[in-house]
Each structure stands twice: as structure tokens, then as C-alpha cells.
N, C-alpha and C positions, 0 to 999 in steps of 0.2 A: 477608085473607091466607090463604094455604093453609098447611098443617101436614104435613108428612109426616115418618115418622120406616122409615125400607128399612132391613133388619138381614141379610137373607140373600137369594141368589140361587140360581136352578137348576143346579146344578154345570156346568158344560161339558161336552163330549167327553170336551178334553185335561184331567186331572184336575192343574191346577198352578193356583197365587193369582196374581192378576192384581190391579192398583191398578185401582179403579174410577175411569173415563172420566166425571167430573163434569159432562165440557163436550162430550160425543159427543151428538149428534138424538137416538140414543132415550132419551138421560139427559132430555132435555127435560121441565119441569115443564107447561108450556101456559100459564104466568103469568109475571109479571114481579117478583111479590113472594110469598115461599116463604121456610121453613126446611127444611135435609133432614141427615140425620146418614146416613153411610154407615159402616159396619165392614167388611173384610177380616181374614180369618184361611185362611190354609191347613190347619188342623187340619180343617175342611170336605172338602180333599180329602184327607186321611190322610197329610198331609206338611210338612213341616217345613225348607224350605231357601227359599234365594234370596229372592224376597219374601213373607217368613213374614208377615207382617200391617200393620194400619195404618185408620187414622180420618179423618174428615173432619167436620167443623159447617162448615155452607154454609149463607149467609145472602144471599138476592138483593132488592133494591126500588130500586123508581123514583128515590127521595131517594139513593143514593149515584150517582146521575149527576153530583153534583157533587164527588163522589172528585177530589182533585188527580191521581194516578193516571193517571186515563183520559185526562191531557191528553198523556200519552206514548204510546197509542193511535193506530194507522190510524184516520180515521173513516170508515169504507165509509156509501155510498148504502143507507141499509133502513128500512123501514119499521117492525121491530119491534127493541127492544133490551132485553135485560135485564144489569142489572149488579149485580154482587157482591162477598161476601168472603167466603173462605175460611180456615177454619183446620189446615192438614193434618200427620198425622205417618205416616213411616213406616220400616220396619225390615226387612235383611236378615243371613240367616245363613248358615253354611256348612252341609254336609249333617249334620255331624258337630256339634251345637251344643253337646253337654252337656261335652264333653272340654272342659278348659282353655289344653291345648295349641292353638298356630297350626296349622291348617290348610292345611298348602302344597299348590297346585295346585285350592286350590277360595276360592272368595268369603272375603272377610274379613269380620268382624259390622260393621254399619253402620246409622245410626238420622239420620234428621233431621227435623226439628219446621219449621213455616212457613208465615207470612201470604198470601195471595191475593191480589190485586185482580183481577177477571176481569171481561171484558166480551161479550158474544154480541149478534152482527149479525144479523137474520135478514131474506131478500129473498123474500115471498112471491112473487113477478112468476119472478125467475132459478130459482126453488127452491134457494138456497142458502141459507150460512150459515158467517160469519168468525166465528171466537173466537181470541182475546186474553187470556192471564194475564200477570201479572209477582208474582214471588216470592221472598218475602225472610224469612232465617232463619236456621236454626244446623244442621251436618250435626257429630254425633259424641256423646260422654257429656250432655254439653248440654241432647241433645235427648232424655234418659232414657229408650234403647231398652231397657237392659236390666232396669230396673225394670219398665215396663210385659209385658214378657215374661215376666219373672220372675214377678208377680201373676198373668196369667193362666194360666199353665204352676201356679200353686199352686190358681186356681181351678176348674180343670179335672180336679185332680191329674196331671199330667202331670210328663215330667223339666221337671229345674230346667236352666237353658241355665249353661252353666261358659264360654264360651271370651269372653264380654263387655270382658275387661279385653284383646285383642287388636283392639278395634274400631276406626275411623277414627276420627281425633281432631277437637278444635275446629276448625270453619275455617268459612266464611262462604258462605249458601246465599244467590243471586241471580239467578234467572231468567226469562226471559223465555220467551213460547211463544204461537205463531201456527198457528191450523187452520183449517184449509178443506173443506166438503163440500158437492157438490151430488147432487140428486138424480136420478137418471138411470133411475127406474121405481118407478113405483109403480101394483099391480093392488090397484083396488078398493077401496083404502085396508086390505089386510089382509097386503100383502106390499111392501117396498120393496127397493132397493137404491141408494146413496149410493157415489160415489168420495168418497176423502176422501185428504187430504196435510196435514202439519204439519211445523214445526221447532220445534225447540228451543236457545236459547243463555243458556249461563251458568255459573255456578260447580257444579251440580251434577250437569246434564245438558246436553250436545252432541250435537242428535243431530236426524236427518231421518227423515220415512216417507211410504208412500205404500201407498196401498191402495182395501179399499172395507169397506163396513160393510152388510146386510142387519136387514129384521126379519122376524117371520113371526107373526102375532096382531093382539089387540085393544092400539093405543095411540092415543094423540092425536099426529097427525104434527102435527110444527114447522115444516114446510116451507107450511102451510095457513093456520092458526089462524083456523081458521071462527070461532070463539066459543064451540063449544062442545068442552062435556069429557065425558069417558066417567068413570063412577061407578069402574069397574071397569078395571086394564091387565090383563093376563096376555096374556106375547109372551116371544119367544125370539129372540138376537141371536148375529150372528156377526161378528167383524172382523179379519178377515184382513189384516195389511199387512207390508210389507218394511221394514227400521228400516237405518240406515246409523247408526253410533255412531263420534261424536267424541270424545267425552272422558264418563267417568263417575264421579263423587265417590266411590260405593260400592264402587266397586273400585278407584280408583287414587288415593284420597285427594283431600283439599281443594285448593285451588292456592296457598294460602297457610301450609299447616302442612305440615312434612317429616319429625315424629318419631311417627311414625305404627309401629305394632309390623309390620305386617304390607298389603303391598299388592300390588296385579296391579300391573306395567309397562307400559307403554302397548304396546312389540311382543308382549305376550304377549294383548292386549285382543282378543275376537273381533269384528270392524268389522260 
């Protein structure tokens, strides 16, 4: 089994936190059985809103191909498949976190904690690659966003967050999510470029994209899997894509709890 433990990344361009793409090509391990912990923190890029941070324990092996799970699965034609579980949480705020007061006209605090089952199709012949999650959880106090916040905002010495008790409340995270990439160039094996498209349906997120993903460095392409690995990655990624949003738990509440302090409306939601 391989072991890796990624703590930080090379800041981007646009200096904003992004949730790290567990299940994107260049997240690819090159194995079928891994551990990998990911962290996100916006304090990386000197900023503190929207999605302020968040974790990940990913655990993949051959033995949970017998996951009940994956019988709710497309099973696509491939040759290579790796399947997992995840355990993910994460948290957002408004710009204004330390104030206690609501925030009108900007994000509400919002935190959800939540199990994975994830499955990755890979077709070396097509050069593609279908992934498959379904995830099931808690979005609100629940999921202890403001504790975790709280801790590392003391660990850091940073402000303490005041406006927690305005957060999205209990209500039930359940989704499902379907991606698609294939590879549409690759020079030399030191530069690619992949279209990619996904959905997502469920209680926390509703929502479609489309795009494409690049790399440019030394990694192990997924789209190959010669057999062999590089001792060493160091690569730079970019993914660009268009998002169409249905429905979002983090701003317009659960679908099953309504006493919520503070929420966007759905006409006021940018699609």
C-alpha cells in the first residue's frame, strides 16, 4: 500500500480556497490501494470568506469493491477501477466572520461533516475516466464547524469567528455525483489537457459543470498506467469550468429544517 499524507499546495493565480478535487486525473494516486489526508485553509491565501477550510481521510483498496454502495453505481466498461471511502468536512463564512451579528447580503456560516463511497472507472483504450460518489451526512452545528474554526483561529492566534450561532441548522446531507473526463492531448507526457463535465444531485448540492482541466510537470498520468511511478510529482494544474447551480445547502438551508437564523432565497441565488 502507498502512504501519502499532501498538506499544502502552490497557491493559484486567483488567491481564493477551493475544496480539493479528490476524484479529478491529476488527484490520481497511480494505485488502487492508498491513504491520503488532504487539508484546505484559506488563511494560505490571506483570506477568510466563502469556503474558509475543510479535511479529507481517503482510504481506497481493492477489498471494498465489495461496498454495498457500489451496487447503486453505473458500471462503465474499464479496465482499471479503484474504490473508496471518504470521510469529508467542510465550512463556510461570510466576509465578516468575527461579528456576531447576521450578515445580510453576504453567505450565511455553514459547516457539514460526511461519509463517501466513491468509485473511479478508468479506460486506458478511450483515455477516459468516470467517477462516481454518493454521500451521506449532517450539514449544520452537527457537523462542528465552529469548534474546528474556533481551535484553529486559537492555533494560529488569529480572530476568534463570533457570528457561528447564525449558521445553517441540522438537516440531512445526501448526495450523489457523477464526473466525466477524457483526454484530449497529451505532449510527451509533460503537458495534458482533459475536457471534463459533472453533476451533482442531492440535499446539499444541485449542480452541473462543464469544462476542461490541464497539467504542466512531472506526474503519473491516469489515463496510461504503464506500471510505473515517478519517485517524485512536482506539476501545476489548472481547471477552468462553468458551474450552473440548482440548489445549495450553504446558502439556502437544508430541505428539511426551516428555522434556520439566516438564508439566501433561492431568487436571490447566483445560477
Amino acid at each position: 500500500m502507498k502512504n501519502y499524507i499532501l498538506l499544502l499546495y502552490l497557491l493559484p493565480t486567483v488567491l481564493l480556497s477551493q475544496k480539493i478535487d479528490h476524484l479529478a486525473s491529476f488527484r490520481d494516486m497511480g494505485s488502487e490501494s492508498y491513504f491520503r489526508f488532504n487539508y484546505d485553509n484559506d488563511f494560505f491565501a490571506a483570506s477568510d470568506k466563502n469556503y474558509t477550510q475543510g479535511y479529507s481521510f481517503e482510504y481506497a483498496n481493492r477489498s471494498l469493491k465489495k461496498n454495498p454502495m457500489n451496487y447503486l453505481f453505473i458500471n462503465p466498461k474499464a479496465k482499471y477501477f479503484t474504490y473508496g471511502l471518504a470521510l469529508e468536512h467542510i465550512g463556510y463564512t461570510p466576509s465578516d466572520f468575527v461579528s456576531p451579528d447576521i450578515q445580510i447580503d453576504d453567505r450565511p456560516f455553514a459547516a457539514a461533516i460526511y461519509i463517501k463511497s466513491f468509485v473511479i472507472a478508468t479506460d486506458t483504450v478511450s483515455k477516459s475516466r468516470l467517477s462516481q460518489s454518493l454521500s451521506l451526512g449532517i450539514i449544520g452545528p452537527g457537523a462542528f464547524g465552529r469548534e474546528m474554526q474556533t481551535a484553529i483561529h486559537k492555533l494560529i492566534e488569529n480572530k476568534s469567528p463570533g457570528g457561528w450561532d447564525n449558521q445553517i441548522q441540522n438537516d440531512l446531507v445526501l448526495n450523489y455525483k457523477i464526473g466525466y473526463e477524457k483526454q484530449i492531448l497529451n505532449y510527451k507526457n509533460l503537458g495534458t489537457i482533459q475536457a471534463i463535465t459533472s453533476l451533482q444531485l442531492g440535499t446539499l448540492f444541485t449542480n452541473a459543470s462543464v469544462g476542461f482541466n490541464s497539467t504542466v510537470g512531472l506526474i503519473d498520468h491516469p489515463f496510461s498506467r504503464n506500471g510505473t511511478h515517478s519517485k517524485i510529482k512536482f506539476y501545476t494544474f489548472a481547471q477552468p469550468t462553468v458551474n450552473i447551480v440548482g440548489f445549495d445547502a450553504t446558502l439556502q438551508g437544508g430541505i428539511f429544517t426551516n428555522d434556520n437564523p439566516y438564508t439566501i432565497s433561492s431568487k436571490n441565488i447566483e445560477r
